[in-house]
N, C-alpha and C positions, 0 to 999 in steps of 0.2 A: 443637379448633382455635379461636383467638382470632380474633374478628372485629374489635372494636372495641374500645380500651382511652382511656378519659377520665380524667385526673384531676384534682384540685385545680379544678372549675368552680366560676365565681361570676356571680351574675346579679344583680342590684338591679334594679326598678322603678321609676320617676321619683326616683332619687336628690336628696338636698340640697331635696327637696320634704314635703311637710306631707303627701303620699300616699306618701312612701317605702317601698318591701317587698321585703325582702331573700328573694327567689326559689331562690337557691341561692348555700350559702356551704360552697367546698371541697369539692364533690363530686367523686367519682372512680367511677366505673364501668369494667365489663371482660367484654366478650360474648362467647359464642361460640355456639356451632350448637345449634340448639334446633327444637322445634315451632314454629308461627308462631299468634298470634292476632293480630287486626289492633281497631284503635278509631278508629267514623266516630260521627258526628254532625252534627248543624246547627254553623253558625259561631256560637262562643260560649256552647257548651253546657259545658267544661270540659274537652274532650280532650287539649286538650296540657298543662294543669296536674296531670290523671287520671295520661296516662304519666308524667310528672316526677316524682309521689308512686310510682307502681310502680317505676320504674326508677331514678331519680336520676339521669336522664340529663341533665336542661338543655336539652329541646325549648324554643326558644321561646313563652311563652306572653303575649298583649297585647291589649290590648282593641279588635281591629279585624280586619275578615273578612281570611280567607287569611294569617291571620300563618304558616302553618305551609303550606310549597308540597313541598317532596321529604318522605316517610315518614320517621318518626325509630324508628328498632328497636332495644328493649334486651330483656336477658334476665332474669328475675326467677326467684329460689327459691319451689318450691312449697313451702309451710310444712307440716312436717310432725313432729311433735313426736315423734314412735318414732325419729328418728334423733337425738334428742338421747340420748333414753332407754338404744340401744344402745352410744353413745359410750360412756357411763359404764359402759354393762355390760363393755363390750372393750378400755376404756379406749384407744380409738383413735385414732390420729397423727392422722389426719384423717376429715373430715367431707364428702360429696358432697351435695347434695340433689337430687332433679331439676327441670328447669326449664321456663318457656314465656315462646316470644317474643315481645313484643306490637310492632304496630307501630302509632303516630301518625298517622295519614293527614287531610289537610286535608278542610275541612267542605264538605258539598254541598250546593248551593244548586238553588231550580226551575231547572230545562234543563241539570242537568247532562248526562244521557245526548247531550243537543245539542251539547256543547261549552262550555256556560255555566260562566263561574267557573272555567276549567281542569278542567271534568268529564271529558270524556274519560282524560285522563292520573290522574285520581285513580281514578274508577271499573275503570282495567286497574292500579291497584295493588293493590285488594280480591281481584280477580279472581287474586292470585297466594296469597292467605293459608287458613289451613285453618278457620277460625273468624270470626265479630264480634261484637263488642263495641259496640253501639250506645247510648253516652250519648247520652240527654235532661237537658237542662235542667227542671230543676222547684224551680228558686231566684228566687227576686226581687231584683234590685239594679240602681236606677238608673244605676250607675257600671258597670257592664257589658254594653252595645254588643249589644243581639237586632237579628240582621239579616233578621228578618219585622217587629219594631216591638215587641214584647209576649209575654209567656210564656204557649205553650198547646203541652203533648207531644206530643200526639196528630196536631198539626198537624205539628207537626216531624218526627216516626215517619212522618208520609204522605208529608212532600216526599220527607224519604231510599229509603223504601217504592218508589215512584213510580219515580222516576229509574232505581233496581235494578231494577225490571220492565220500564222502557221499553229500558234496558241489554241486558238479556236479550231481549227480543222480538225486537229489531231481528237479533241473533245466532240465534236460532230458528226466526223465516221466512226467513233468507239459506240455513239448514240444510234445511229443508223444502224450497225449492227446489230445491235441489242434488241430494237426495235422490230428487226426482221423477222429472229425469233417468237415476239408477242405475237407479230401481226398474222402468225399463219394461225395463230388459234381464231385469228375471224373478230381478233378485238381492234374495232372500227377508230378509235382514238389513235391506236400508234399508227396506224395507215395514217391519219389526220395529218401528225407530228412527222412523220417519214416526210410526207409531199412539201410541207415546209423547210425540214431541214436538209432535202436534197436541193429546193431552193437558193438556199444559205450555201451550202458546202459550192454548186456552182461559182457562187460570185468569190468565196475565197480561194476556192482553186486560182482566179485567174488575179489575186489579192486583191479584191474589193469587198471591204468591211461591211459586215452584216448591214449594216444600219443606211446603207443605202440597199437594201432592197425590199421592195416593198411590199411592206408586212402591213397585216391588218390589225385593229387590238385584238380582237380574239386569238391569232398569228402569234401578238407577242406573249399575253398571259398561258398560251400552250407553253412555250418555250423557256419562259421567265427565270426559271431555277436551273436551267443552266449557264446563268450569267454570262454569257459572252461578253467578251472585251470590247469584240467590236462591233456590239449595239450601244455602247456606252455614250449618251451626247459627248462632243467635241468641241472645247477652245482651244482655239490656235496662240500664243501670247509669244510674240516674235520680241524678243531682247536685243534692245537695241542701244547705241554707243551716248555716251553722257550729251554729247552737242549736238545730237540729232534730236532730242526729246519730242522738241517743239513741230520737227517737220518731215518724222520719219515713217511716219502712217501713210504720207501721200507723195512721198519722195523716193526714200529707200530702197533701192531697187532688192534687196533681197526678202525687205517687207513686202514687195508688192507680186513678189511670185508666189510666196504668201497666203494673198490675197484672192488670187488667182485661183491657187489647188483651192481654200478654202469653197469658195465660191463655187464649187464642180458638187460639194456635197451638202450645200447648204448651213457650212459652219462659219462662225465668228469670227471673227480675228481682232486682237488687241495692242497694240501697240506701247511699250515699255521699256524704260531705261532700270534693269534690277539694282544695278549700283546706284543709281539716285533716290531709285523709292527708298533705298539701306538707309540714305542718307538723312532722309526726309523723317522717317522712322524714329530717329533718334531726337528729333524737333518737337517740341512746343507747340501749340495750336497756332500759335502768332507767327512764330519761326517758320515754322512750317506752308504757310500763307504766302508770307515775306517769299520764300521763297520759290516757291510758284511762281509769282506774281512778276520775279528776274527771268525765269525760265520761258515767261508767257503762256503762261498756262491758268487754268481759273481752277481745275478738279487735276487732282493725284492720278497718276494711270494706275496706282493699283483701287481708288474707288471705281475707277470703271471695271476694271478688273473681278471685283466682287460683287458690281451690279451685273455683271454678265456671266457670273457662275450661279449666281442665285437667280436669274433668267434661267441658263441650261439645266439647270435640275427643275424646272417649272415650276417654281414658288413664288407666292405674292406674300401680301401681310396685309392683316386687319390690326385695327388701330382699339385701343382705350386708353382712357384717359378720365385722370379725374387730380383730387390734392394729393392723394399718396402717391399715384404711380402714374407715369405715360409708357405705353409699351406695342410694341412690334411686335404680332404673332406670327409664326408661321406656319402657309396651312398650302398644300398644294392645289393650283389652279384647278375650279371647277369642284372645290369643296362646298359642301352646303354647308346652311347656318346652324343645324347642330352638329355636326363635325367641328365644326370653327370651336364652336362654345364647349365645347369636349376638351382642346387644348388647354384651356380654361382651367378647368377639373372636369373629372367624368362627370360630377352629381350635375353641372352644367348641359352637358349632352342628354343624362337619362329622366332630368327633368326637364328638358328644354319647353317653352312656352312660347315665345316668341322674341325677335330680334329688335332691338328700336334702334334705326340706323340711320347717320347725315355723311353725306358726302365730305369730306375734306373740306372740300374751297368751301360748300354753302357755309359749314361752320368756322371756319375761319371768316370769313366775308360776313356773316351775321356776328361775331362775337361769340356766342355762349349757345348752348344748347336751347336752352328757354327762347333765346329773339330764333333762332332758324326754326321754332316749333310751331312759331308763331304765324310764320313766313309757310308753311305748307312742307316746308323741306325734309323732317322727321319721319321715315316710314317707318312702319310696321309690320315686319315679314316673317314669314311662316316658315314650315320645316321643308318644304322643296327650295327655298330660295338660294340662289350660287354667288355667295361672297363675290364684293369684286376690291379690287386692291385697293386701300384707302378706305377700306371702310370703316367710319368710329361706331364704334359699336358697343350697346349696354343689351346686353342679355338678360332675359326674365325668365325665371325657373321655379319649380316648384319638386322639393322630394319630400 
C-alpha cells in the first residue's frame, strides 16, 4: 500500500546568489509500508540533508536550528546485488527489493526531555520507531550554523544521550510508582517489573541508556510497551566533510572518538559525506559509479548506511524467484519457514506444507534449479525450520 507519492521536486538554495545550490532537481519518490528506522541529532549535524541523499525526498534542509518540525519518512531499497543476479538468471518481468523506512525527526537541544525546542513532541516521535540513527557532526564549516558554538561529538552524543534518559526516567518512576500500589495486593508480576525497572531507573540516574543493562528476553517482553528510548538499537553515522570521503573512518579524529564511545556500548558507527551522498543522489546509475570510482570508493556510504540499519533492526531476507518476479522478503532473524511463507499471503502460512530451499551460491554456481536438484543441493524443510538469509525459496501449500 502507497503511503506517499512525490514527484517532479525541486529545491534551490539562495537562488540568483554567488551561494546558489541546487538541493533537488526533479525528484519523485513513492512510499509505502515498510520497517521504521528513525534519524536524530543535534541541530546541524546533517540530518535532514542525510534523509534527502537516502530517500530523495526533499525534507527541508537550511542552515538554522528547527528548520525541520513534523518527521519526514521515506522508504529506501536495501541494496542487494543477488536480486540483480537472479533477474538475469529468470530473466524476470520484475524486480522487488526489500526495504527500511527512515524517518527525519528534528534536532534536540539541552531541556528537551523539559519541553525545550519542541522536545517533548520530538522525543514521543522516536519513541514510535524500531531503530536510531544518531548523526554526529564531525565536519568543519564556518557557513554552517552549530547551535552549541563549535564542533565537539561527544558533546553532542551526551546532549541527545542526556535528554533520552531524562525522557525515560521521568516514564520509569511514574511506573515504579504505580507499581507499588499493585504490588502490596501480593500481585507477584509487578514485583517482577519493579525489580527490573529499579534496574533501569539506576543506570539512568547515572545517564546510561537502558540498553546497556543487562536484560533478559523475558526482562524485555515485561517491559516492551513502555517503549523506552533508550533500549532502542543505536547507529552512530558521523558526517563528515566532502575530501575526507575516502579516509575519514580511519583518520578523522572527530570520527574516531566516535568510535571509541561507540565501542563502550557495543554500537556501529558509519562513516559519511551527507553533502556527497545529496550529490550522488541526484546521478544515474553510471554517473553515479563514475563517480565513486574519482572518490575511490567501490559502494555509496549511504548503502552501507542501510545495510547497517536493516542489520540493527535484525532483519535478513529470503529470496524467490521465478519469470514474473525476483524478490527480497523481509522477515526477522530466527523466523521459521511458515512465518516466512506468511509474508507471502497468510493462506501461505495457514496451509504451510513444506519449504523447497537452495542456497544462493549452490544456485547460482548450478544455473537453474533443476541442475542444483540434481546435485543434492535442493532441501526439503518442515515447519520448525529457521530461515537463514539468502534463502530461495518455493513454498508448497495446501488450503
Amino acid at each position: 500500500m502507497e503511503m506517499l507519492e512525490l514527484q517532479n521536486l525541486h529545491k534551490t538554495f539562495n537562488p540568483g546568489t554567488v551561494n546558489e545550490k541546487v538541493a533537488l532537481n526533479g525528484v519523485s519518490l513513492k512510499m509505502e509500508a515498510g520497517d521504521f528506522a528513525t534519524i536524530v541529532g543535534s541541530n546541524g549535524a546533517g540530518k535532514s540533508t542525510l534523509f534527502n541523499a537516502i530517500t530523495k525526498a526533499g525534507a527541508e534542509a537550511a542552515n538554522f536550528p528547527f528548520c525541520t518540525i513534523e518527521p519526514n519518512v521515506g522508504v529506501v531499497a536495501v541494496p542487494d546485488p543477488r536480486l540483480n543476479v537472479l533477474h538475469e538468471l529468470y530473466k524476470s518481468k520484475k524486480t522487488t527489493p526489500a526495504t527500511v523506512r527512515f524517518v527525519d525527526i528534528a534536532g534536540l537541544v539541552k531541556g528537551a526531555s523539559k519541553g525545550e525546542g519542541l522536545g517533548n513532541k520530538f522525543l514521543e516521535h522516536i519513541r514510535q520507531v524500531d531503530a536510531v540513527a544518531h548523526v554526529v557532526r564531525c565536519f568543519v564549516d564556518p557557513n554552517i550554523t552549530h547551535v552549541e558554538g563549535g564542533i565537539d561529538p561527544l558533546r553532542d552524543i551526551d546532549i541527545i544521550q542526556t535528554e533520552l534518559c531524562l525522557a525515560d526516567l521521568e516514564i520509569v518512576e511514574k511506573r515504579i510508582m504505580k507499581l507499588a500500589k499493585i504490588a502490596k495486593s501480593g500481585n507477584k508480576e509487578a514485583k517482577v517489573e519493579d525489580e527490573i525497572l529499579r534496574r533501569i531507573k539506576a543506570a539512568l540516574d547515572e545517564g546510561t541508556p537502558a540498553r546497556q543493562v543487562d536484560l533478559s528476553e523475558d526482562d524485555l517482553e515485561i517491559i516492551k510497551e513502555m517503549n523506552l528510548l533508550t533500549l532502542k538499537p543505536t547507529l552512530y553515522v558521523t558526517n563528515v566533510a566532502e575530501d575526507e570521503v575516502a579516509t575519514a573512518y580511519d583518520e578523522n579524529p572527530y570520527v574516531q572518538q566516535v568510535k571509541e564511545y561507540a565501542a563502550k556500548e557495543g554500537a556501529e558507527v558509519v562513516a559519511i559525506s551527507a553533502k556527497v551522498e545529496s550529490e550522488i543522489a541526484e546521478l544515474d546509475e553510471d554517473e553515479a559509479k563514475a563517480f565513486l570510482e574519482d572518490l575511490g570508493e567501490t559502494e555509496s556510504g549511504l548503502d552501507r548506511l542501510i545495510k547497517a540499519a536493516f542489520d540493527l533492526l535484525g532483519l535478513q531476507t529470503f529470496l524467490t524467484a521465478g519469470p514474473d518476479e525476483c524478490r527480497a522478503w523481509t522477515i526477522v532473524k530466527g523466523t521459521t519457514a511458515p512465518k516466512a511463507a506468511g509474508k507471502i499471503h497468510t493462506d501461505f502460512e495457514r496451509g504451510f506444507i513444506r519449504a523447497e530451499i537452495v542456497n544462493y551460491d549452490d544456485l547460482i554456481a548450478a544455473g537453474s534449479v533443476a541442475a542444483a536438484r540434481e546435485k543434492g543441493q535442493v532441501r526439503v524443510e518442515g515447519k520448525d525450520y529457521v530461515m537463514q538469509d539468502g534463502d530461495v525459496v518455493n513454498f508448497r501449500f495446501n488450503v
